[in-house]
C-alpha positions as CSV (number, residue, x, y, z in Angstrom):
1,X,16.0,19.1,9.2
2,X,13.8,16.8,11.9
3,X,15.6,17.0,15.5
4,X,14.4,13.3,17.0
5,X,14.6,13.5,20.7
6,X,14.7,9.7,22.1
7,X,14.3,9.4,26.2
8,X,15.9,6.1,28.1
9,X,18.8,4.3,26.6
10,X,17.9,1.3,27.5
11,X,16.6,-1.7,25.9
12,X,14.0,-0.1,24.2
13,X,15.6,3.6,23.9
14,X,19.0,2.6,22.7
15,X,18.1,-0.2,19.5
16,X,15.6,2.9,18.8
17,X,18.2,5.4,18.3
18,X,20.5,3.2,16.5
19,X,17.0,2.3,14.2
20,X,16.3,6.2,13.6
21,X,19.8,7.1,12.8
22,X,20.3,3.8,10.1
23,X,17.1,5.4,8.5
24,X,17.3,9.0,8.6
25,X,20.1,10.9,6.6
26,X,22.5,12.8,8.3
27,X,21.0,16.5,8.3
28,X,18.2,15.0,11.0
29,X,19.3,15.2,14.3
30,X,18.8,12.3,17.0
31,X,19.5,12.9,21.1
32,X,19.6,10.4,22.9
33,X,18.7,11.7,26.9
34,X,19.2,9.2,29.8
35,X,19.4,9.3,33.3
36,X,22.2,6.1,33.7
37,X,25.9,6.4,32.3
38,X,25.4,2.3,30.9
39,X,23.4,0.2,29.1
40,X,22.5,-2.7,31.6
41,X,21.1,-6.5,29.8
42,X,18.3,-6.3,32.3
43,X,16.9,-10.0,31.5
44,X,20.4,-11.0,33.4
45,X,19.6,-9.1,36.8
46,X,18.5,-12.5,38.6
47,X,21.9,-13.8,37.9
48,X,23.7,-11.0,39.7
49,X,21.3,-11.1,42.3
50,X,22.2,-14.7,43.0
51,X,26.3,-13.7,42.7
52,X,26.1,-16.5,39.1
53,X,27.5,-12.8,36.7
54,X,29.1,-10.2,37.9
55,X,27.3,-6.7,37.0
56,X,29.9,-5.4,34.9
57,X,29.4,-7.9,32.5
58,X,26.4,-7.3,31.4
59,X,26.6,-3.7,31.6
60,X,28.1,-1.4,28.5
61,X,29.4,2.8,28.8
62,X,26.9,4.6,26.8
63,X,28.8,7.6,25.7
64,X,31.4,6.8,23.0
65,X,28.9,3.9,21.6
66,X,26.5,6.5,21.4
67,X,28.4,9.2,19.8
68,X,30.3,6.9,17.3
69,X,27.2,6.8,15.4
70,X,26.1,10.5,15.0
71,X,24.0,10.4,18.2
72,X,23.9,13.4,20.6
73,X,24.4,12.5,23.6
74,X,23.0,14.1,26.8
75,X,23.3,12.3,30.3
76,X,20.2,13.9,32.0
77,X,17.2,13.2,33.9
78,X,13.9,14.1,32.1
79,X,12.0,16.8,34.5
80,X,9.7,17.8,32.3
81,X,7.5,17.4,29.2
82,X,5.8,20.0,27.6
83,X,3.9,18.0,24.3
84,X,1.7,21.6,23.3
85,X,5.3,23.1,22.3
86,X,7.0,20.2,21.5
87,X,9.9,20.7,24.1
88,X,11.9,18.5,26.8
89,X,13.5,19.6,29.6
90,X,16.3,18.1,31.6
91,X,18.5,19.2,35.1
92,X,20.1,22.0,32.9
93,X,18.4,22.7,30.0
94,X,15.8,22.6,27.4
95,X,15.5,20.9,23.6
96,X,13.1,21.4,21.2
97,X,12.0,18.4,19.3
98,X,9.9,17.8,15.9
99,X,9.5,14.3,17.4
100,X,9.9,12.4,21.2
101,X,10.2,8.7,21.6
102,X,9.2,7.7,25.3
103,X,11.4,4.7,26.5
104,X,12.2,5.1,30.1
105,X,10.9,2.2,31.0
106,X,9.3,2.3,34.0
107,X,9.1,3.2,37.4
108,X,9.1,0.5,40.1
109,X,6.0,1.5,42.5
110,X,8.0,0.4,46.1
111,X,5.2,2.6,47.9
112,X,2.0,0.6,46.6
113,X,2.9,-1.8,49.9
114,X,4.2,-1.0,52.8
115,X,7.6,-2.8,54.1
116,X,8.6,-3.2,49.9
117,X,11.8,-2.3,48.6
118,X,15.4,-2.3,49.3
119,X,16.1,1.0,49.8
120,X,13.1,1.9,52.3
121,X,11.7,-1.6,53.0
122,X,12.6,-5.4,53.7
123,X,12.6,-7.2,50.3
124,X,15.1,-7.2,47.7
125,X,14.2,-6.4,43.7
126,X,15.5,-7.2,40.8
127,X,14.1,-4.8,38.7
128,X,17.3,-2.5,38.4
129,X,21.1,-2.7,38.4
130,X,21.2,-0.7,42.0
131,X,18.8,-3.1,43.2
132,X,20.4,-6.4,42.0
133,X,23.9,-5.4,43.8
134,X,21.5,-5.0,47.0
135,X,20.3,-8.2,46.4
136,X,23.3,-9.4,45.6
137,X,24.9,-8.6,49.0
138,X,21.9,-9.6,51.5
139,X,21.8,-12.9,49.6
140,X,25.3,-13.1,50.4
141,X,24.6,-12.5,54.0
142,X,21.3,-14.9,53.9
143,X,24.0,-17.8,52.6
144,X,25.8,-17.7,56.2
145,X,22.6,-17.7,57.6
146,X,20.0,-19.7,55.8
147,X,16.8,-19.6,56.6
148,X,13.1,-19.1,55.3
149,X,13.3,-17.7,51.5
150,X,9.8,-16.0,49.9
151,X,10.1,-14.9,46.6
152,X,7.1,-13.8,43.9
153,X,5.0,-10.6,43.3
154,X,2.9,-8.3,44.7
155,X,-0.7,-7.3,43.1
156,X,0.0,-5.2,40.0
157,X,3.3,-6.5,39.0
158,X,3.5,-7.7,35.4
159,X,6.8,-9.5,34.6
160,X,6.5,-12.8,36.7
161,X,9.7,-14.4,34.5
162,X,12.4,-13.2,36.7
163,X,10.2,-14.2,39.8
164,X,10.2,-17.6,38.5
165,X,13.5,-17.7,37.9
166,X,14.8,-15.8,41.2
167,X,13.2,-19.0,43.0
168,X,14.0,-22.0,40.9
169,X,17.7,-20.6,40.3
170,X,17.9,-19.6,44.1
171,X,16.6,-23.6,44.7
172,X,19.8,-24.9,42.7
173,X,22.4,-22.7,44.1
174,X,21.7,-23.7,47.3
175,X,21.3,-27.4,46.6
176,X,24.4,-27.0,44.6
177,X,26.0,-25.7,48.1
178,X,24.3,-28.3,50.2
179,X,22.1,-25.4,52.0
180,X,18.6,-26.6,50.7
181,X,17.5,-28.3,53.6
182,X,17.6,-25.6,55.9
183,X,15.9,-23.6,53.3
184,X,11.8,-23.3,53.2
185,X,11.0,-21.9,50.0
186,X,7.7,-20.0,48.9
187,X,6.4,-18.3,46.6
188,X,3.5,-16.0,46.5
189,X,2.1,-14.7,43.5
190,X,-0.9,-12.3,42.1
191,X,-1.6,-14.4,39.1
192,X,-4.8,-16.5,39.4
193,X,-2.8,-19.8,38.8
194,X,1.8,-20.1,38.2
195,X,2.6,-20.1,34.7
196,X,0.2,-17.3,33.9
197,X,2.8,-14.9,33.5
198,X,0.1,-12.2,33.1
199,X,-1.4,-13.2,30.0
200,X,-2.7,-16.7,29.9
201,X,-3.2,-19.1,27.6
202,X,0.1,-20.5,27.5
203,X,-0.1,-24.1,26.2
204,X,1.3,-26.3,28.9
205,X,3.2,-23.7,31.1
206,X,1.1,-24.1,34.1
207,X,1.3,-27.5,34.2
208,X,5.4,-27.1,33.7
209,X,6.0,-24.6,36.0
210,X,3.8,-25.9,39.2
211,X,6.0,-29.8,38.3
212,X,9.0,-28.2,38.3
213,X,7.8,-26.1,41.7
214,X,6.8,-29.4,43.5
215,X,9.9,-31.9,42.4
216,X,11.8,-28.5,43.7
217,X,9.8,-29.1,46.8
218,X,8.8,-25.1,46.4
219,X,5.2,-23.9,48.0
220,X,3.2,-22.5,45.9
221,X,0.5,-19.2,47.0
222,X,-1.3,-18.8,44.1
223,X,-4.2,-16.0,43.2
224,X,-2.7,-14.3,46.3
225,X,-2.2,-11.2,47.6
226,X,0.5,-9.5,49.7
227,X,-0.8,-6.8,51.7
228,X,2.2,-5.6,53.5
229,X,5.9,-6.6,54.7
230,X,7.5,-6.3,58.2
231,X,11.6,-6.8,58.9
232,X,10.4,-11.0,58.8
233,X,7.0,-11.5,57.3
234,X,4.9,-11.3,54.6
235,X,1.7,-10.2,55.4
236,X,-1.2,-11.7,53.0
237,X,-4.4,-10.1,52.8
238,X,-6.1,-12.9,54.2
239,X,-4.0,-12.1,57.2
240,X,-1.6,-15.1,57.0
241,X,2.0,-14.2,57.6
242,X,5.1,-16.0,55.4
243,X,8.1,-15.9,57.9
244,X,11.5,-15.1,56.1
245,X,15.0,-14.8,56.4
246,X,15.6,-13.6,52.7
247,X,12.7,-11.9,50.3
248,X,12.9,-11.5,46.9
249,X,9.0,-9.6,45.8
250,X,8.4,-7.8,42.2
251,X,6.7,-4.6,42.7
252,X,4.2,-3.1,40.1
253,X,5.5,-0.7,37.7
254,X,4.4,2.8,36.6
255,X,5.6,5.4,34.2
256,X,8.5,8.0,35.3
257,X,7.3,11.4,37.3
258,X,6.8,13.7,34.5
259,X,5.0,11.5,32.4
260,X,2.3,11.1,34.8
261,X,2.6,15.3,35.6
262,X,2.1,16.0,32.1
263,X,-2.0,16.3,31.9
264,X,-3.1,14.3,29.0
265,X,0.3,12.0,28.5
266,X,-0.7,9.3,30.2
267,X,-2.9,7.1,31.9
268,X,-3.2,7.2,36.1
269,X,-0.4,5.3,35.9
270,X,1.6,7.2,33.7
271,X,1.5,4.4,31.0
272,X,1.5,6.7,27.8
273,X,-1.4,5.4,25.2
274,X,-0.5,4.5,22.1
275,X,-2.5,4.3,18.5
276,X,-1.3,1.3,16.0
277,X,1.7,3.3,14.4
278,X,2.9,3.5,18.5
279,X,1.8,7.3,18.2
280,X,0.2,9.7,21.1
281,X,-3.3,9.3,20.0
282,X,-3.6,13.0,21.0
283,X,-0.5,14.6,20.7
284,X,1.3,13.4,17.0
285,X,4.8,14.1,17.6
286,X,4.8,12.3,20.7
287,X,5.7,7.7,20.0
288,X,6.3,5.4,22.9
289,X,8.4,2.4,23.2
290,X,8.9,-0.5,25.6
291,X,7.5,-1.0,29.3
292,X,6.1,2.6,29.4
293,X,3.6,1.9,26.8
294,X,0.2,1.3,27.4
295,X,-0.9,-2.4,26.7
296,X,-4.7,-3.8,28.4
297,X,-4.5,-7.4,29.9
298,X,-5.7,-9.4,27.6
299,X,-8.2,-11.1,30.4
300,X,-9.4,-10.0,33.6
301,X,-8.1,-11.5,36.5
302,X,-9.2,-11.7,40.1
303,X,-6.3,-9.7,41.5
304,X,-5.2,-7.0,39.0
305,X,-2.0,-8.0,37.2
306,X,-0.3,-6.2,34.0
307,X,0.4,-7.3,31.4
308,X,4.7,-8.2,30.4
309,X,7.0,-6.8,28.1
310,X,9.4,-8.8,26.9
311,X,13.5,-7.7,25.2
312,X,11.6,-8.8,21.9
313,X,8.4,-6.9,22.4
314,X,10.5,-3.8,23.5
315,X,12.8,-4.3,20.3
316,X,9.8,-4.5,17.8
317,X,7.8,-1.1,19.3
318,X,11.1,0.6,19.0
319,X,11.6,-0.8,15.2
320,X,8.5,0.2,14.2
321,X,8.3,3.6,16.0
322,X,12.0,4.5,13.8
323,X,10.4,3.3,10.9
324,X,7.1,5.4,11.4
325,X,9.3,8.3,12.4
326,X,10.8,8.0,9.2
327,X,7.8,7.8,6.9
328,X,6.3,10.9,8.7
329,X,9.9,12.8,7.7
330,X,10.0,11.7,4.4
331,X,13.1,9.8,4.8
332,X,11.3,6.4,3.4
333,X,8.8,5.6,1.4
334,X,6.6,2.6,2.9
335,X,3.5,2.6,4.9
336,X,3.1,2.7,8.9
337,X,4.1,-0.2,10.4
338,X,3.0,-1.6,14.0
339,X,4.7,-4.5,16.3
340,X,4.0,-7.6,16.2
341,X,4.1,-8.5,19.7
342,X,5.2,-11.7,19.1
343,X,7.9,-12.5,22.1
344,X,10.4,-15.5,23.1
345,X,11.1,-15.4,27.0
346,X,14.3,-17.7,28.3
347,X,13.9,-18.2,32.4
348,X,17.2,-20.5,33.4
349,X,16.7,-22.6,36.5
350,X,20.2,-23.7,36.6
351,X,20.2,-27.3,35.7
352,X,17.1,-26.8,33.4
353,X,14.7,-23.7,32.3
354,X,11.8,-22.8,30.2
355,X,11.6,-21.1,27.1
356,X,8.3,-19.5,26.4
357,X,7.4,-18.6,22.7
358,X,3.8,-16.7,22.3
359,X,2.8,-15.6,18.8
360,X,1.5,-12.4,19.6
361,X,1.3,-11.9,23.4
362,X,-1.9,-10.6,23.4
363,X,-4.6,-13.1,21.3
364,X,-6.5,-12.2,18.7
365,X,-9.5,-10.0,20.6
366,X,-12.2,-11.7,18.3
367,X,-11.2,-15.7,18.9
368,X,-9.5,-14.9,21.9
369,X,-6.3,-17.3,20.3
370,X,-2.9,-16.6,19.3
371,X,-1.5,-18.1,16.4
372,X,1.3,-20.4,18.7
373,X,2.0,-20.8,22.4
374,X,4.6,-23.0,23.2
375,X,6.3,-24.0,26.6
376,X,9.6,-26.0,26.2
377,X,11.9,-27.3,28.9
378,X,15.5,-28.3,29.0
379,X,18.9,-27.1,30.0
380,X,19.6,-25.7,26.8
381,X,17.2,-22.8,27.7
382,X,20.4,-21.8,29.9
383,X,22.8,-22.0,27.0
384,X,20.3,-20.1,24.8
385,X,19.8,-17.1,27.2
386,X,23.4,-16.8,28.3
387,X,24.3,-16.4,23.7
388,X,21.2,-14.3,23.5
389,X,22.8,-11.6,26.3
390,X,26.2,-12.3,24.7
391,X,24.9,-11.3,21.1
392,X,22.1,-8.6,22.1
393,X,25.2,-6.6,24.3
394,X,27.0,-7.2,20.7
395,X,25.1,-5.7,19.0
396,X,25.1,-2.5,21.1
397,X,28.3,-2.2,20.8
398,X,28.3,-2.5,16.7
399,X,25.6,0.7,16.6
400,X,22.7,-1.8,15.3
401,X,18.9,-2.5,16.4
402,X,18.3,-5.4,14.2
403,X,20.7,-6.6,11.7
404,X,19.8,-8.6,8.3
405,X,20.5,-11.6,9.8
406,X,18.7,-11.6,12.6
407,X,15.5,-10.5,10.9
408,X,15.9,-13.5,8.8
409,X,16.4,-15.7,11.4
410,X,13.5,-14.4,12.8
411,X,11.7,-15.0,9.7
412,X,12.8,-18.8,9.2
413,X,11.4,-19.1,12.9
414,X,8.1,-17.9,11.7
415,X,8.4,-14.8,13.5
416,X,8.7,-11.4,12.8
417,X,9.2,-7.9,14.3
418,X,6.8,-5.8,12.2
419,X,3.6,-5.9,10.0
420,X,1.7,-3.3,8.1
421,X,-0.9,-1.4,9.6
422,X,-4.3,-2.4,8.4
423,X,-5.6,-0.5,6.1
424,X,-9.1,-0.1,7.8
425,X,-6.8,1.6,10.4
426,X,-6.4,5.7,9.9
427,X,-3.1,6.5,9.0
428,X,-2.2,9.6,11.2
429,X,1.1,9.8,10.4
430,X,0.5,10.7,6.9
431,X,-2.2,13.3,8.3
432,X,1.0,14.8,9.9
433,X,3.4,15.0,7.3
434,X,1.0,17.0,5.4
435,X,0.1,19.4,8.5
436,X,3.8,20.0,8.7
C-alpha cells in the first residue's frame, strides 16, 4: 500500500486528489492537508472585490466533499518538509508519505515593496478570499467617495488577467452608477507593453486590450515600475507619483515558508523545479502542481515578470502528476505523461471581455511559436466565465478532476490536457518503481 500525501486543496490540490483516488485502488491511501476549511473559484475574486458575487458563492466546505470520496482529510498548515525521509509535518503532527504532491499555490510577496498590501499597507489584492472581502469593503467606502483609482502590478507579478479585469470591470460599475467622471483611472504595469500578460506573442491582444483601455478613457503606464506606495500615491521608480483614492496592485508571488526552508526544494523563490513527468528532479517522491511550480518566462523582459498559470494549466499538471503517480505504483499501465500547457483565460469587463486561448503557453523553444494564439472579444466572454465557475465548483462537488465529457470537449476544441513524454526524455519514474 502507497500513502499519497497531496498539500493545498485548491485548484490544483483538490482536482489532484480526486485524480489520484479515481486511479489508485482503495488499499492506497490519499491525505489531503490544507491550511483553509473551503475550496474558493479564485478566477471569480475580482467580482467580489467589486461587490458583482458574493464570496459564499463561489466558495465550497472541504471536509465532507473530501471524505465522501475515501480522502483523509487533515485541516493543517504545512510547517515542515523533510524530502530525505519522505515525511510532512503539520501544527500537530507528522505523516509519512511514499509520495508528496506540492499544490499550495503560492505565497503573495506584500514585503517586495514597501506600502503593498491590505493587511500592512495601502493597496488592496485580489489574490485571496481574505483579501477580496478587504477589497470588497474599501471599494465600498471609495464609492461614497470617488476619487483617483490605480490599479495594475508591481515588478514580479505574473497573472496580469485579473488586473485587467479589476480596471475595465471597475470602469463599468462606475459608469453603470454614473460615478465615472469623477473617477481618473490608471493603470501601471511591469509588462514591457498591455496585453503581454507575461508571455507574449499573443496574436492581437495588445492591440485589443490598449483599444479597449483608450475608448474606456483608462491611462495606460506601461514597461513601468512601482517602487513603493504611501497612504495616497504610487511611487514609480522614475520618481513620478500616481495620486489615489482607491488602489488595486498584484504583488509577485513565491512559494509557501517551508518550501523555501527546505535546502534543495526549491528555487530562491521557493518555486519547486520540476522534470517533464512534474517530478523533483532531485528528490523522486517529491511532484508539483499548479502556481508553485517552476516555469522560466518564455522571453526576457526589461522589468522581470513571471510567467501565469492559468485554472487549465493548474488542472493539466495535476492530471498528469495522478497519472504519473500511478504508473510509478503500479496502479496503471501507460507511459509518463506531461501537461500540455495549453490554457483558455476568460477576463469579463462587464459589457464585454476577452477570451484568450494560447496553445501551449510557453512556444516551442526552437521556433519560438505556439501552435495557436487567439484573442476574441465580446460579451459572451462574461456568459462563458460566469458557466465555467458554475460547472468547475460542480464538479467539486461530484468528487471529479476531469470528467469524459469534458476531455472530449476539449478534444473537439483541438485541445488537450496531457501528452506522452518524449521518448528522448528519461523516464525516471520507471527508474523508481524498480528502486522501490
Amino acid at each position: 500500500m502507497a500513502h499519497i500525501v497531496v498539500i493545498g486543496a485548491g485548484l490544483a490540490g483538490l482536482p489532484t486528489a480526486y485524480e489520484l483516488r479515481y486511479l489508485l485502488p482503495s488499499q492506497h491511501q490519499i491525505t489531503l492537508i490544507s491550511n483553509t476549511f473551503k475550496f474558493t473559484f479564485i478566477p471569480s475574486l475580482p467580482w467580489v472585490a467589486l461587490g458583482l458575487t458574493p464570496l459564499a458563492k463561489i466558495q465550497l466546505r472541504l471536509e465532507e466533499l473530501v471524505i465522501q470520496q475515501g480522502i483523509r482529510w487533515l485541516p493543517e498548515p504545512v510547517v515542515h518538509l523533510n524530502p530525505q525521509t519522505q515525511t510532512v509535518y503539520t501544527d500537530s503532527q507528522s505523516l509519512d508519505y511514499d509520495y508528496v504532491v506540492i499544490a499550495t499555490g503560492a505565497e503573495l510577496a506584500l514585503d517586495t515593496v514597501s506600502g503593498l498590501g491590505p493587511d500592512r499597507g495601502y493597496t488592496q489584492s485580489v489574490c485571496n478570499p481574505h483579501h477580496a472581502l478587504m477589497a470588497n469593503i474599501a471599494w465600498q467606502n471609495f464609492l461614497q467617495n470617488p476619487g483617483p483609482l490605480v490599479v495594475g502590478a508591481v515588478p514580479g507579478a505574473s497573472c496580469f488577467g485579473p488586473a485587467y479585469e479589476f480596471a475595465l470591470l471597475a470602469d463599468y460599475t462606475l459608469r453603470q452608477r454614473g460615478l465615472r467622471d469623477q473617477v481618473s483611472l490608471t493603470f501601471v504595469t511591469p509588462e514591457p507593453y498591455a496585453g503581454h500578460l507575461g508571455i507574449g506573442g499573443m496574436a492581437n491582444s495588445s492591440q485589443l486590450v490598449t483599444e479597449l483601455m483608450v475608448a474606456r478613457g483608462v491611462e495606460v503606464l506601461e514597461n513601468t515600475a512601482i517602487d513603493s506606495v504611501t497612504p495616497q500615491e504610487v511611487i514609480l521608480a522614475n520618481g513620478d507619483a500616481v495620486p489615489f483614492q482607491y488602489a488595486m496592485l498584484l504583488p509577485p508571488f513565491r512559494g509557501p515558508g517551508f518550501v523555501r526552508e527546505t535546502a534543495g526544494l526549491g528555487d530562491a523563490k521557493g518555486f519547486i523545479p520540476v522534470l517533464p513527468t512534474y517530478q523533483h528532479p532531485v528528490f523522486p517522491s517529491v511532484f508539483s502542481a499548479g502556481v508553485v511550480t517552476q516555469l522560466a518566462p518564455p522571453e526576457a523582459t526589461p522589468i522581470a515578470i513571471g510567467v501565469p498559470k492559468t485554472g487549465q494549466m493548474v488542472e493539466a499538471m495535476g492530471m498528469a502528476v495522478a497519472h504519473n503517480i500511478a504508473l510509478a505504483v503500479g496502479a496503471i499501465s501507460d507511459q509518463p505523461v506531461t501537461p500540455t500547457l495549453e490554457a483558455i483565460c476568460f477576463a469579463d469587463f462587464g459589457d464585454t471581455g476577452l477570451l484568450f486561448l494560447a496553445d501551449p503557453v510557453l512556444p516551442d523553444p526552437e521556433t519560438g511559436h505556439r501552435r495557436r494564439a487567439i484573442t476574441l472579444e465580446g460579451r459572451w466572454v462574461g456568459w462563458l466565465k460566469t458557466a465555467f465557475e458554475r460547472y468547475f465548483l460542480a464538479k467539486m462537488r461530484w468528487g471529479a478532476a476531469v470528467p469524459w465529457f469534458e476531455r472530449l470537449g476539449l478534444r473537439i476544441a483541438g485541445l488537450s490536457l496531457l501528452e506522452a513524454v518524449p521518448s528522448e526524455e528519461p523516464d525516471p519514474l520507471r527508474e523508481d518503481v524498480l528502486s522501490h
